[in-house]
Predicted model as a PDB file, atoms N, CA, C, CB and O in Angstrom, pLDDT in the B-factor column:
MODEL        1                                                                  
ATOM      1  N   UNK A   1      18.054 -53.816 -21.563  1.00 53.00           N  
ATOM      2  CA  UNK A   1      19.386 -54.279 -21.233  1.00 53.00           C  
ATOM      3  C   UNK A   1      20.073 -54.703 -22.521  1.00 53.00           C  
ATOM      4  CB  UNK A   1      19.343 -55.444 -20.206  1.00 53.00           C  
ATOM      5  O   UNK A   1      19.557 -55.263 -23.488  1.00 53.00           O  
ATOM      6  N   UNK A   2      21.286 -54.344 -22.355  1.00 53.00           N  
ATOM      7  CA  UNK A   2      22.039 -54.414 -23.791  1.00 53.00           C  
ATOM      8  C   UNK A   2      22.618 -55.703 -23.880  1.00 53.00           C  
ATOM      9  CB  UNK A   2      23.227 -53.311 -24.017  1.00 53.00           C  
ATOM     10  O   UNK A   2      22.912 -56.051 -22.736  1.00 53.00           O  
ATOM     11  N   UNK A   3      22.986 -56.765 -24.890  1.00 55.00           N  
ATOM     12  CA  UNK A   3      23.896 -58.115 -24.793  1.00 55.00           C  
ATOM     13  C   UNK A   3      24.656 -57.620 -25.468  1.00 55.00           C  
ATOM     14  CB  UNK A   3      23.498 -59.550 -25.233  1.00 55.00           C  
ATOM     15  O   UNK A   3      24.727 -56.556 -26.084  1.00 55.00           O  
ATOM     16  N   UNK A   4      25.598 -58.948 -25.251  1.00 59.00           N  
ATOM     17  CA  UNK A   4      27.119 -58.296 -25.996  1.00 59.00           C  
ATOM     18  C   UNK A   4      26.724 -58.460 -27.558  1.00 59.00           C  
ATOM     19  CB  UNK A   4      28.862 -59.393 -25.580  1.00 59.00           C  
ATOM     20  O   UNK A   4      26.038 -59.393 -27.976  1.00 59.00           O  
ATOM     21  N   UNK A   5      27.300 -57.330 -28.429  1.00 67.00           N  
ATOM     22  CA  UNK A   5      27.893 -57.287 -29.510  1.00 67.00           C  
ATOM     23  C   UNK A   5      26.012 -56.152 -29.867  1.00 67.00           C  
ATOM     24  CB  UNK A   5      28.541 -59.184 -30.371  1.00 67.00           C  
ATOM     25  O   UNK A   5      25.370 -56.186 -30.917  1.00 67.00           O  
ATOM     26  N   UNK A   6      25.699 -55.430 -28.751  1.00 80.00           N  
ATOM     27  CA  UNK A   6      24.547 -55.013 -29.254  1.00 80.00           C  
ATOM     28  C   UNK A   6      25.099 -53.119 -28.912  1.00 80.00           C  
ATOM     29  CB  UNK A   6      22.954 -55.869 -28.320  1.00 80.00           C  
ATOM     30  O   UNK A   6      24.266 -52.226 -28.756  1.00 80.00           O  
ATOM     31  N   UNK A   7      26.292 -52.935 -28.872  1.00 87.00           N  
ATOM     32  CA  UNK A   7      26.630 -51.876 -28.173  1.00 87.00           C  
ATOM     33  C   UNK A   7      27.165 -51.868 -26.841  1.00 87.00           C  
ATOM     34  CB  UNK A   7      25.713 -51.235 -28.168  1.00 87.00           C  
ATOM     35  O   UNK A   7      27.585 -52.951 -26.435  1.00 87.00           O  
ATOM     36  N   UNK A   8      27.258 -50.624 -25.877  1.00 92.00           N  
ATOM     37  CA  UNK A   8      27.827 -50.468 -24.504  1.00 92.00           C  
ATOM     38  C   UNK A   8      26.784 -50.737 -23.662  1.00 92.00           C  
ATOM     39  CB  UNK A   8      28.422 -49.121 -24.185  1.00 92.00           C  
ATOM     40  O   UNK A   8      25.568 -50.730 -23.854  1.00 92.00           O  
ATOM     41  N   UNK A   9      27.237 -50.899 -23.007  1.00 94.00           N  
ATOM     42  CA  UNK A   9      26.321 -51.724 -21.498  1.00 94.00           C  
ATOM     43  C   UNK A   9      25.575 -50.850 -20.835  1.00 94.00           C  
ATOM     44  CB  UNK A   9      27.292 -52.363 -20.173  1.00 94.00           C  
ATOM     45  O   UNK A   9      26.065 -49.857 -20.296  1.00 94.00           O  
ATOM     46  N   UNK A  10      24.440 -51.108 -20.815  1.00 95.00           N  
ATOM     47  CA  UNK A  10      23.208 -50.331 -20.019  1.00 95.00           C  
ATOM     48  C   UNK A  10      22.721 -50.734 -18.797  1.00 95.00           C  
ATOM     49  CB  UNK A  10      22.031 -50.324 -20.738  1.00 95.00           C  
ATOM     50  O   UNK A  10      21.841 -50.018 -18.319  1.00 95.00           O  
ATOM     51  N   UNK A  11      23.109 -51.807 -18.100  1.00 96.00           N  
ATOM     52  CA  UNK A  11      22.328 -52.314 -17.196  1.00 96.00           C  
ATOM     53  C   UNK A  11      23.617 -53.413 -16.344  1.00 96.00           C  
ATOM     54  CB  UNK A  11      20.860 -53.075 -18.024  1.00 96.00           C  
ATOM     55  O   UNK A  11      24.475 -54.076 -16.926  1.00 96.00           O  
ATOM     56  N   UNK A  12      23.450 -53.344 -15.219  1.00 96.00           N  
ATOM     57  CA  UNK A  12      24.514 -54.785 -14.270  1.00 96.00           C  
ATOM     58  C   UNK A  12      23.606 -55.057 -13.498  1.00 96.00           C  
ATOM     59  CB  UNK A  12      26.108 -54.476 -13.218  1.00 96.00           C  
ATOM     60  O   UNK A  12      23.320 -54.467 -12.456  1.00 96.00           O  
ATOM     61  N   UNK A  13      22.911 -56.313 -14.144  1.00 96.00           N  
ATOM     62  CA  UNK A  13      21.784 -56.939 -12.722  1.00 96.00           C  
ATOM     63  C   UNK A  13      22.558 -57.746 -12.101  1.00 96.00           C  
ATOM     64  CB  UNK A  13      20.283 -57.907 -13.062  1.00 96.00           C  
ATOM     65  O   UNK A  13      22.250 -58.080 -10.956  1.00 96.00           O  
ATOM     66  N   UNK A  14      23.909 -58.319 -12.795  1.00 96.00           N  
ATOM     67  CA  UNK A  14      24.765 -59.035 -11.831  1.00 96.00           C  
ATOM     68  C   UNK A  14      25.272 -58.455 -10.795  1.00 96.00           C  
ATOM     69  CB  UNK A  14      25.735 -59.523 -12.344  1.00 96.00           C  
ATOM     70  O   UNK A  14      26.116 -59.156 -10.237  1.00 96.00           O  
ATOM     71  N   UNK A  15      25.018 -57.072 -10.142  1.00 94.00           N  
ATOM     72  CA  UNK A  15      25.839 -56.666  -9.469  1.00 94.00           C  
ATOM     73  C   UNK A  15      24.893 -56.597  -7.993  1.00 94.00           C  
ATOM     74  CB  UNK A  15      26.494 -55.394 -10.142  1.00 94.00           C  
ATOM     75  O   UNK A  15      25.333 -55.911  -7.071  1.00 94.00           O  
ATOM     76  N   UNK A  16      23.723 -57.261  -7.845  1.00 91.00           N  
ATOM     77  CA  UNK A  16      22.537 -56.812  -6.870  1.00 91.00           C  
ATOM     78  C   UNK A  16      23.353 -57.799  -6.145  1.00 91.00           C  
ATOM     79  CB  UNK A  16      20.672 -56.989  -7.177  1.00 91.00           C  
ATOM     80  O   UNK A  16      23.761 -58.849  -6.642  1.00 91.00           O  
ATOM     81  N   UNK A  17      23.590 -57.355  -4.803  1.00 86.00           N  
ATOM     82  CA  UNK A  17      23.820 -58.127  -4.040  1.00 86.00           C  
ATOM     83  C   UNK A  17      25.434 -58.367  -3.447  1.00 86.00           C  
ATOM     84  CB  UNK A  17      23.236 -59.075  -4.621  1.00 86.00           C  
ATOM     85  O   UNK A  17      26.007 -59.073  -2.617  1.00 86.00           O  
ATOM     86  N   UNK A  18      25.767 -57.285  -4.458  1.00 88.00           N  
ATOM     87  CA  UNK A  18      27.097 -57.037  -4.242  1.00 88.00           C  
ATOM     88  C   UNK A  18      27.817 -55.576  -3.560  1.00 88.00           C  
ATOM     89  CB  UNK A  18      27.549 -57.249  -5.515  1.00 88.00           C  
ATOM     90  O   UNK A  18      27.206 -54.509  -3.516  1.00 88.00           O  
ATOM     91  N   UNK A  19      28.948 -55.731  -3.150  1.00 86.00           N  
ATOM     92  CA  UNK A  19      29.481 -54.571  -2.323  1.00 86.00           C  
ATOM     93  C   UNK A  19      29.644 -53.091  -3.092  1.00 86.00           C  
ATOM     94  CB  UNK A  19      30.929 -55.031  -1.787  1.00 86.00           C  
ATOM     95  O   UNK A  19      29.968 -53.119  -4.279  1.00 86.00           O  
ATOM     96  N   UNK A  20      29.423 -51.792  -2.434  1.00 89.00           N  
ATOM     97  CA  UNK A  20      29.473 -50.983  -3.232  1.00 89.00           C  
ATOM     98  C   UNK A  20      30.697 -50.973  -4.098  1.00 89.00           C  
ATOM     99  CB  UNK A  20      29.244 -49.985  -2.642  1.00 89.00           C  
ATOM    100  O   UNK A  20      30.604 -50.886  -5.322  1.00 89.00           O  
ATOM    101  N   UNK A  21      31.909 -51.066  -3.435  1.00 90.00           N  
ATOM    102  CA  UNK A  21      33.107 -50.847  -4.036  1.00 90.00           C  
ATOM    103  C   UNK A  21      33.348 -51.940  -4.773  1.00 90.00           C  
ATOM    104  CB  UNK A  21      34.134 -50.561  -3.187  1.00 90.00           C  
ATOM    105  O   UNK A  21      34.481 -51.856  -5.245  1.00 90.00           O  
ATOM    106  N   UNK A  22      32.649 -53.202  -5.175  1.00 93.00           N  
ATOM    107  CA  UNK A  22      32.602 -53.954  -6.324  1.00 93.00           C  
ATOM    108  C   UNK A  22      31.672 -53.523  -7.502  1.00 93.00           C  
ATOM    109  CB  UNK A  22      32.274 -55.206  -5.919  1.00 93.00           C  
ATOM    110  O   UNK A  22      32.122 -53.685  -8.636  1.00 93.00           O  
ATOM    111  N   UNK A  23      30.431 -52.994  -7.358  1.00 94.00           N  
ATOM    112  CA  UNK A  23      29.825 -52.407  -8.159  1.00 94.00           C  
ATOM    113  C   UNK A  23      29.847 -51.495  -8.935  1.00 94.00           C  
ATOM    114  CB  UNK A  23      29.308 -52.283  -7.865  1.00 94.00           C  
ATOM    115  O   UNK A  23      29.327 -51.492 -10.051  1.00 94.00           O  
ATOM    116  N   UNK A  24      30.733 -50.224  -8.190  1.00 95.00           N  
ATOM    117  CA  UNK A  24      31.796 -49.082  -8.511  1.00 95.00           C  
ATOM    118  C   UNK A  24      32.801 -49.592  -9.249  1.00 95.00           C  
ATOM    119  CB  UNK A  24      32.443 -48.428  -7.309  1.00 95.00           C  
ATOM    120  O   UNK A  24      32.968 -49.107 -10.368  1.00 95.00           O  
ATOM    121  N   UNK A  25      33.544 -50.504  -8.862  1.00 97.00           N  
ATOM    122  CA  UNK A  25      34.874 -51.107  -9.484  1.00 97.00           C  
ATOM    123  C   UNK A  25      34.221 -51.502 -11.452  1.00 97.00           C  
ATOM    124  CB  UNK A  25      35.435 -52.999  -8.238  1.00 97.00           C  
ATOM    125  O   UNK A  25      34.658 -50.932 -12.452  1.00 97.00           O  
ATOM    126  N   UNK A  26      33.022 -52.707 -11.425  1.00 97.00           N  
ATOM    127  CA  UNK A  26      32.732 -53.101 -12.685  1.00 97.00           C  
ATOM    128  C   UNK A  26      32.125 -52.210 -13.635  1.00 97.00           C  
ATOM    129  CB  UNK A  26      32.024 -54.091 -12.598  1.00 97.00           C  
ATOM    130  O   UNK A  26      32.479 -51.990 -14.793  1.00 97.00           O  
ATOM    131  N   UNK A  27      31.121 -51.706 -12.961  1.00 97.00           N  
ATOM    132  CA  UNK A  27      30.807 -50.489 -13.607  1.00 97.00           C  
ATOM    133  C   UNK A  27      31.760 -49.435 -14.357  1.00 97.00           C  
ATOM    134  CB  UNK A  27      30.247 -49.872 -12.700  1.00 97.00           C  
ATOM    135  O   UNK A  27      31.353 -48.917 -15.397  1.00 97.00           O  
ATOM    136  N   UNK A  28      33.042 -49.109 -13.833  1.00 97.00           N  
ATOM    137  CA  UNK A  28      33.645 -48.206 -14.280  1.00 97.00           C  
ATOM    138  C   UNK A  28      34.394 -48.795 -14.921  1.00 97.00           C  
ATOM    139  CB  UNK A  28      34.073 -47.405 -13.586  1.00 97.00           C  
ATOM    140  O   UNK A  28      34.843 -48.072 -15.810  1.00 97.00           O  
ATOM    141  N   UNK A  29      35.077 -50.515 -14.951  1.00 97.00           N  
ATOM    142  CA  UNK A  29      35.786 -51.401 -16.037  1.00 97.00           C  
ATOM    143  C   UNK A  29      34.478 -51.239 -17.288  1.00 97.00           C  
ATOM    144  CB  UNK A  29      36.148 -53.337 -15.369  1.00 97.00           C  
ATOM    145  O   UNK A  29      34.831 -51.165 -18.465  1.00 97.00           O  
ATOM    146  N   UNK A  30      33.782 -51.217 -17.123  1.00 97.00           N  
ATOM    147  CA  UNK A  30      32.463 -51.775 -18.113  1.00 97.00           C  
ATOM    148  C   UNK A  30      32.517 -50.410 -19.019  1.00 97.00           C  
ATOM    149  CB  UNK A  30      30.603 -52.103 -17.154  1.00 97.00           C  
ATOM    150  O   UNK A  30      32.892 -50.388 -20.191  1.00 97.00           O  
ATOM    151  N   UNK A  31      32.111 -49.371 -18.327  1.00 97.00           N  
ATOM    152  CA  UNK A  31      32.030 -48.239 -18.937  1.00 97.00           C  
ATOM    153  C   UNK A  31      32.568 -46.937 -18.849  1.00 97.00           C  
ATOM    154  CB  UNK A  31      31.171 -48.112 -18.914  1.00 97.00           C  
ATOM    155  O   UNK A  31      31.963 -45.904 -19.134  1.00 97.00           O  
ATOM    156  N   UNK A  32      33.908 -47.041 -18.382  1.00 97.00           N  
ATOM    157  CA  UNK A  32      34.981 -45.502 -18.062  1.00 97.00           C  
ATOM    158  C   UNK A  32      34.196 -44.222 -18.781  1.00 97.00           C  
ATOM    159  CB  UNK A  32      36.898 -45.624 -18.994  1.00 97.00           C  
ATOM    160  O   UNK A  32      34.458 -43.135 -18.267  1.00 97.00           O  
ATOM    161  N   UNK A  33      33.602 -44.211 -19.500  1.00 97.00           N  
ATOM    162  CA  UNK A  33      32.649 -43.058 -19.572  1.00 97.00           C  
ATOM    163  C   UNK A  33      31.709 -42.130 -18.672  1.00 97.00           C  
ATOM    164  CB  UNK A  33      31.972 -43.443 -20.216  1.00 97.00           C  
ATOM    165  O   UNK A  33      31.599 -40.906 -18.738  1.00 97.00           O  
ATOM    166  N   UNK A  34      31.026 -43.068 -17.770  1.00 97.00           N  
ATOM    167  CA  UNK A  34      30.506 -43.146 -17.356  1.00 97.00           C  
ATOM    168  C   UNK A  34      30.238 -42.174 -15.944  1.00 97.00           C  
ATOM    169  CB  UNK A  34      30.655 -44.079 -17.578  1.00 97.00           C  
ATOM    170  O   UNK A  34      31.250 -42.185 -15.243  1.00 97.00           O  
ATOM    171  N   UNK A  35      29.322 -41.490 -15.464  1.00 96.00           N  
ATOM    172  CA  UNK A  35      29.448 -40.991 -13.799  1.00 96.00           C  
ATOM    173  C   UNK A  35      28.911 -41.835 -13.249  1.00 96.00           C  
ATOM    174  CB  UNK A  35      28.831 -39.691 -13.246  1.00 96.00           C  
ATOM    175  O   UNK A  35      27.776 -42.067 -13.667  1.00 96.00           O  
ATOM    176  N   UNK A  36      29.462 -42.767 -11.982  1.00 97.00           N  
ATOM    177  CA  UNK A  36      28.764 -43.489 -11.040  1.00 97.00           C  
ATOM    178  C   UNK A  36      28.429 -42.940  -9.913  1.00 97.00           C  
ATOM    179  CB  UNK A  36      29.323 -44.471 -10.750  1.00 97.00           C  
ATOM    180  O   UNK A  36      29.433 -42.473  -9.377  1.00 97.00           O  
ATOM    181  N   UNK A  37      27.308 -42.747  -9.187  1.00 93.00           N  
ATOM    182  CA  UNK A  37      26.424 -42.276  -8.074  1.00 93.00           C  
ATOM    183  C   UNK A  37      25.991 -42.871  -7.285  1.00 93.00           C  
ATOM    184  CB  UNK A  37      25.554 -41.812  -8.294  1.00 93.00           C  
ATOM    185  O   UNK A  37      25.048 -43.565  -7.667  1.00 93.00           O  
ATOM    186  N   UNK A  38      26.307 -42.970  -6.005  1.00 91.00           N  
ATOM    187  CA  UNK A  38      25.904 -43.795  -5.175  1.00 91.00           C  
ATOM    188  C   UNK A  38      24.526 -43.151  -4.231  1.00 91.00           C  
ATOM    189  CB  UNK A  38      27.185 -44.167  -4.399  1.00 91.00           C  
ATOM    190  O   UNK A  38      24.404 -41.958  -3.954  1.00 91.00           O  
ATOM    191  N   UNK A  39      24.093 -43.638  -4.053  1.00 89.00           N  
ATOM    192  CA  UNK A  39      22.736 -43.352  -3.631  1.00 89.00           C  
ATOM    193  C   UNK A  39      22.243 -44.294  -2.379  1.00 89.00           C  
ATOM    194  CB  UNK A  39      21.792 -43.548  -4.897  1.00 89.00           C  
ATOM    195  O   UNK A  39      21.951 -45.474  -2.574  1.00 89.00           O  
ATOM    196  N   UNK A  40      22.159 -43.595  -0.878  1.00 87.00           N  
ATOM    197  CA  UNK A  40      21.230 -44.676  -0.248  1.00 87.00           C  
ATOM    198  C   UNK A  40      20.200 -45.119  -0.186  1.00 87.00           C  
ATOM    199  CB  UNK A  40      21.135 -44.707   0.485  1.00 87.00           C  
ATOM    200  O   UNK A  40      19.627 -44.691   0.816  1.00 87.00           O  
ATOM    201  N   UNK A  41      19.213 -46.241  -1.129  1.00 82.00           N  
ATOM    202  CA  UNK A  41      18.231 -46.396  -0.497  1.00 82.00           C  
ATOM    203  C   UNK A  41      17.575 -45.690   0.359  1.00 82.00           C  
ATOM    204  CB  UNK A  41      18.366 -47.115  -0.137  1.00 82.00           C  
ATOM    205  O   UNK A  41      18.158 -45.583   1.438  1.00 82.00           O  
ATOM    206  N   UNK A  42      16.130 -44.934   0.246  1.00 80.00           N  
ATOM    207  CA  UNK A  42      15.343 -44.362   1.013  1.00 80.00           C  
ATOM    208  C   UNK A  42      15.378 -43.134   1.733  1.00 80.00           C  
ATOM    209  CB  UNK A  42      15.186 -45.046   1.634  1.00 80.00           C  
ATOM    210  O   UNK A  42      14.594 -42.559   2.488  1.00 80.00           O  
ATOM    211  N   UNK A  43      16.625 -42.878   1.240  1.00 71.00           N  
ATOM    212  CA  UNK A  43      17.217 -41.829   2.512  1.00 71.00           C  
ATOM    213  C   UNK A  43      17.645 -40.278   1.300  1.00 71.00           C  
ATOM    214  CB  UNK A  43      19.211 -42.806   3.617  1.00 71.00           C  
ATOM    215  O   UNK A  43      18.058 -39.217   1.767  1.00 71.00           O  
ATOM    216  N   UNK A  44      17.447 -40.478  -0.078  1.00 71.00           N  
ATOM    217  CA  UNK A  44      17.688 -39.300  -0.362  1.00 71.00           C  
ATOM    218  C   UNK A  44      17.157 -39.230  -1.841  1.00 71.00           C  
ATOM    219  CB  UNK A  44      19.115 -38.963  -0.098  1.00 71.00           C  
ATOM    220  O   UNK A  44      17.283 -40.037  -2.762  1.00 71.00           O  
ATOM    221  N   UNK A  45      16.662 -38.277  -1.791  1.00 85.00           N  
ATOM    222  CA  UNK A  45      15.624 -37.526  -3.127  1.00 85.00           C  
ATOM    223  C   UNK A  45      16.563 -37.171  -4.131  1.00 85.00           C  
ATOM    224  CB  UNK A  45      14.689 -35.953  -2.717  1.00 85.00           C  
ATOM    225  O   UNK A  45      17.340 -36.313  -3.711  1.00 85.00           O  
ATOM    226  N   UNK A  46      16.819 -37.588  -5.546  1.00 86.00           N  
ATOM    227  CA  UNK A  46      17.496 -37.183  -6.769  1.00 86.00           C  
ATOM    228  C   UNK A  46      16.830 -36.642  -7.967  1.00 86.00           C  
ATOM    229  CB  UNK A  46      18.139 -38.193  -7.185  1.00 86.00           C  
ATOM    230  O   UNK A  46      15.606 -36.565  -8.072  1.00 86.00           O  
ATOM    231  N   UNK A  47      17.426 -36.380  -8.603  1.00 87.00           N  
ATOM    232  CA  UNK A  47      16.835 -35.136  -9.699  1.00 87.00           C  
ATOM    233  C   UNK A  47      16.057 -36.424 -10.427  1.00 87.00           C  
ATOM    234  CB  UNK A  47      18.270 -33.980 -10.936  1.00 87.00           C  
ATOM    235  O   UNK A  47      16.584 -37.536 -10.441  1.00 87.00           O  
ATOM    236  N   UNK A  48      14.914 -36.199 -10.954  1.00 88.00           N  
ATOM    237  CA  UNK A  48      14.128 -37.032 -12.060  1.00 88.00           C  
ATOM    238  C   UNK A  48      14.673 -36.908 -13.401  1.00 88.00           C  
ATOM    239  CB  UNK A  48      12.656 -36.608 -12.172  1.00 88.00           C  
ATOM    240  O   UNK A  48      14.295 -37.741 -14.225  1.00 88.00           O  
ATOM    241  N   UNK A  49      15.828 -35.648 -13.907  1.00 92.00           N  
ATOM    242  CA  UNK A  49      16.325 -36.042 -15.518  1.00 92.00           C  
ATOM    243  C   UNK A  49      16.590 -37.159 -15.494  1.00 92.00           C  
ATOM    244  CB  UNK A  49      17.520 -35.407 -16.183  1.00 92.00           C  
ATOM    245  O   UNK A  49      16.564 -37.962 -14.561  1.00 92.00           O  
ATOM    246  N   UNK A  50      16.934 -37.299 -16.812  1.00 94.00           N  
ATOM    247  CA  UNK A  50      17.704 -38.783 -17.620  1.00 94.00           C  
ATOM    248  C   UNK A  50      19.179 -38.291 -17.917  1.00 94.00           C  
ATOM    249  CB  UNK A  50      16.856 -39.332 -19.413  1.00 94.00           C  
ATOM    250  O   UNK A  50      19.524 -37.403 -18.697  1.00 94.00           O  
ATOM    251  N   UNK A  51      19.907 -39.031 -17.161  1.00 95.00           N  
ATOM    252  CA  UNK A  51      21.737 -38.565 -17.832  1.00 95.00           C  
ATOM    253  C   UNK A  51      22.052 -39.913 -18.376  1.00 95.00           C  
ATOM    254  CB  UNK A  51      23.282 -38.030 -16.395  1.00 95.00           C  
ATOM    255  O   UNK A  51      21.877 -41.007 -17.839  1.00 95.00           O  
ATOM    256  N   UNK A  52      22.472 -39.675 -19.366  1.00 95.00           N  
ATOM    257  CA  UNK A  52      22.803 -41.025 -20.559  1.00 95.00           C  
ATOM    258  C   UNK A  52      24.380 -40.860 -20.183  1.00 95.00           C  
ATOM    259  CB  UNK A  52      22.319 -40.712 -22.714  1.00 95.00           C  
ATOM    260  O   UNK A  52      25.148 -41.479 -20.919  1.00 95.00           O  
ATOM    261  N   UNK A  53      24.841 -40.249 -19.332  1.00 96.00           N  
ATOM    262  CA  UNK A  53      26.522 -40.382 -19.035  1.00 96.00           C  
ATOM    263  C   UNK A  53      26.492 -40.295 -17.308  1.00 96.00           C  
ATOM    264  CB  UNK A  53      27.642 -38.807 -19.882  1.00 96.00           C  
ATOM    265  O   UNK A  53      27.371 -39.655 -16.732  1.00 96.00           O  
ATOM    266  N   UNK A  54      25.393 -41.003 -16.531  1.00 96.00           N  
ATOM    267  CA  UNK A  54      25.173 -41.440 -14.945  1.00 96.00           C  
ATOM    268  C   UNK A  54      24.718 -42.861 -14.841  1.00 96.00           C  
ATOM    269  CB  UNK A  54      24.007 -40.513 -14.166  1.00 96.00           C  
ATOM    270  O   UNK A  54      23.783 -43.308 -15.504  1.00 96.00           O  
ATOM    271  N   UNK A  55      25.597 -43.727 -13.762  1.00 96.00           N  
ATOM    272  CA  UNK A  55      24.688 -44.438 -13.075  1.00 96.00           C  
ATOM    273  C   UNK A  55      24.172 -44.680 -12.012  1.00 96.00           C  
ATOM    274  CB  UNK A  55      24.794 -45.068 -13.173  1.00 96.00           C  
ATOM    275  O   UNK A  55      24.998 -45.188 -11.254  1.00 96.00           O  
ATOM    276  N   UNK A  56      22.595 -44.496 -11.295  1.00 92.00           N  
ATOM    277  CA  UNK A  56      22.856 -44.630 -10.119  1.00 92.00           C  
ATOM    278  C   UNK A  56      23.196 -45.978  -9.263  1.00 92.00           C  
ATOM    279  CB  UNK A  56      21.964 -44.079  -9.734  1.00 92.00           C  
ATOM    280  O   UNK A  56      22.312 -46.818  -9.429  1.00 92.00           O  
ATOM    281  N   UNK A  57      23.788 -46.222  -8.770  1.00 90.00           N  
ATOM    282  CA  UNK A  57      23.710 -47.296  -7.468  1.00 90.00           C  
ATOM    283  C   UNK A  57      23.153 -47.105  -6.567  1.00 90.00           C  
ATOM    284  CB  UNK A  57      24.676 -47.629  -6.858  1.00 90.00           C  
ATOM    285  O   UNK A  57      23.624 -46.251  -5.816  1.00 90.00           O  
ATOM    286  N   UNK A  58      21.702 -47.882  -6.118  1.00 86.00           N  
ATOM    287  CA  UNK A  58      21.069 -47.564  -4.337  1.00 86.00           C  
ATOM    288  C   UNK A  58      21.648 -48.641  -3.565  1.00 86.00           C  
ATOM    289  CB  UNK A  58      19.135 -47.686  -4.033  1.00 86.00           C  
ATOM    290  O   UNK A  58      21.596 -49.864  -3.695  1.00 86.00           O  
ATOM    291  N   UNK A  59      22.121 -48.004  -2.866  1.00 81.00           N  
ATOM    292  CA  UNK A  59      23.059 -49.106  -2.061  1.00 81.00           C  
ATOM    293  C   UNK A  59      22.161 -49.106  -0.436  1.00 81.00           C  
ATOM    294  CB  UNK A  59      25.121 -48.423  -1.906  1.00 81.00           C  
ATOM    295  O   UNK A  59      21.399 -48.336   0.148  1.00 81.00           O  
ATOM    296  N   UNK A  60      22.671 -50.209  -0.219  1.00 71.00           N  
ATOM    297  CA  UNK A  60      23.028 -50.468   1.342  1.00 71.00           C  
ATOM    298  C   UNK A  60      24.258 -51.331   0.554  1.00 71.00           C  
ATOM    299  CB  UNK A  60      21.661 -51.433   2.649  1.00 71.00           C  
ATOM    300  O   UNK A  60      25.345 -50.841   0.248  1.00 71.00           O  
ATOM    301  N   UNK A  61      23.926 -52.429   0.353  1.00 58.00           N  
ATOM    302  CA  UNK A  61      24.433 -53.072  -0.682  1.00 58.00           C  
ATOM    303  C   UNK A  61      23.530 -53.084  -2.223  1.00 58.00           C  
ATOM    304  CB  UNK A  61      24.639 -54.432  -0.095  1.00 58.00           C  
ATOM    305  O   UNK A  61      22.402 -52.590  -2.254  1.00 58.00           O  
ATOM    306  N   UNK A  62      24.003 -53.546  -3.159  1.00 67.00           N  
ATOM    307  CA  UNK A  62      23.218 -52.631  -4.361  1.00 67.00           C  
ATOM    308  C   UNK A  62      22.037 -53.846  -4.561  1.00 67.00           C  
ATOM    309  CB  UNK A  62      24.369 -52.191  -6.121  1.00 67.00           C  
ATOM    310  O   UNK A  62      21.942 -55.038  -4.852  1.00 67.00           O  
ATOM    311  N   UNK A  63      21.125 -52.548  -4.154  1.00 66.00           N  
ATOM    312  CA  UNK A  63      19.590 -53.236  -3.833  1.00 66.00           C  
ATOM    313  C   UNK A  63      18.755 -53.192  -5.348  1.00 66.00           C  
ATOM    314  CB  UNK A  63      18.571 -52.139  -2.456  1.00 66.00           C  
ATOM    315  O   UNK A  63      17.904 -54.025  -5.662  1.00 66.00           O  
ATOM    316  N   UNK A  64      19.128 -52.195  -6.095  1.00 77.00           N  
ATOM    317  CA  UNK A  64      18.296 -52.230  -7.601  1.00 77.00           C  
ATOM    318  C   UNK A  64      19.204 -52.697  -8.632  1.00 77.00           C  
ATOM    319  CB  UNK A  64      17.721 -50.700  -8.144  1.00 77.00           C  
ATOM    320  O   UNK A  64      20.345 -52.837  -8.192  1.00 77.00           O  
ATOM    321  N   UNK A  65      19.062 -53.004  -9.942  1.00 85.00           N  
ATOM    322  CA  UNK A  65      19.714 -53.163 -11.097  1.00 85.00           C  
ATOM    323  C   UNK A  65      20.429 -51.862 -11.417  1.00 85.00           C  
ATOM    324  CB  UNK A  65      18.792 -53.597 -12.141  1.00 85.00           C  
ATOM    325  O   UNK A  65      19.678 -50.957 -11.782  1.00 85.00           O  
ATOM    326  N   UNK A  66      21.947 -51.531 -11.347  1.00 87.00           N  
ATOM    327  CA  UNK A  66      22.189 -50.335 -12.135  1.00 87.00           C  
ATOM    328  C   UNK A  66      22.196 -50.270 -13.022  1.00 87.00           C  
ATOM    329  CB  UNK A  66      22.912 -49.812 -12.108  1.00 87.00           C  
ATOM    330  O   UNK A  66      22.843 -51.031 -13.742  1.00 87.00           O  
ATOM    331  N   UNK A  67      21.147 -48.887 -13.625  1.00 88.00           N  
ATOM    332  CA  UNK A  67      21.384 -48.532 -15.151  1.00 88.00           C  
ATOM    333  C   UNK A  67      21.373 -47.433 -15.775  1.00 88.00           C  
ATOM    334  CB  UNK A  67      20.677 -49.020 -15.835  1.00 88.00           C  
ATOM    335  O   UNK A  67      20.381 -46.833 -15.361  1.00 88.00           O  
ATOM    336  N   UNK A  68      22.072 -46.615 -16.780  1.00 87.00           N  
ATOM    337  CA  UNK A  68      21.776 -45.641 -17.069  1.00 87.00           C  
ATOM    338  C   UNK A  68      20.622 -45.217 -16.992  1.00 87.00           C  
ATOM    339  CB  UNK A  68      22.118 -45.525 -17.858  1.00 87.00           C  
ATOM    340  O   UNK A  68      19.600 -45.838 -17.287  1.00 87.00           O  
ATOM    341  N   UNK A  69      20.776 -43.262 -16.266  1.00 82.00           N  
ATOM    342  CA  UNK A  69      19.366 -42.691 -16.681  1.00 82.00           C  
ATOM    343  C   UNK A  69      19.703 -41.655 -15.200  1.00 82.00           C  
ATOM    344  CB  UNK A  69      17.639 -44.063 -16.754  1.00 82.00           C  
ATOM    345  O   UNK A  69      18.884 -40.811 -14.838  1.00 82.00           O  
TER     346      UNK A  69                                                      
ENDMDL                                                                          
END                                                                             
């Protein structure tokens, strides 16, 4: 996980517990670069690469830390 003044942001553990469309919202203030992916929890199989320009979100509400990869 990156702190400030160490580069762009790799990680929002602040966001567990929060609504998708808030997580979506900071994420994309944080890093407009970025592809955000929403993902349900349990319910669907994703590619194993690493994309250094994806993040996933597993939502119901966001149940993991999002972070690049």
């Amino acid at each position: 996980m990156s702190t400030p003044g160490d580069g762009p942001k790799t990680e929002w553990p602040e966001l567990v517990g929060r609504t998708i469309k808030e997580a979506k919202e900071k994420i994309k203030a944080d890093r407009p670069d970025l592809k955000v992916r929403i993902v349900p929890v349990g319910s669907t199989i994703v590619t194993a690469d690493f994309d250094l320009n994806r993040v996933r979100v597993w939502v119901d509400t966001v149940a993991e830390v999002p972070k690049i990869g």
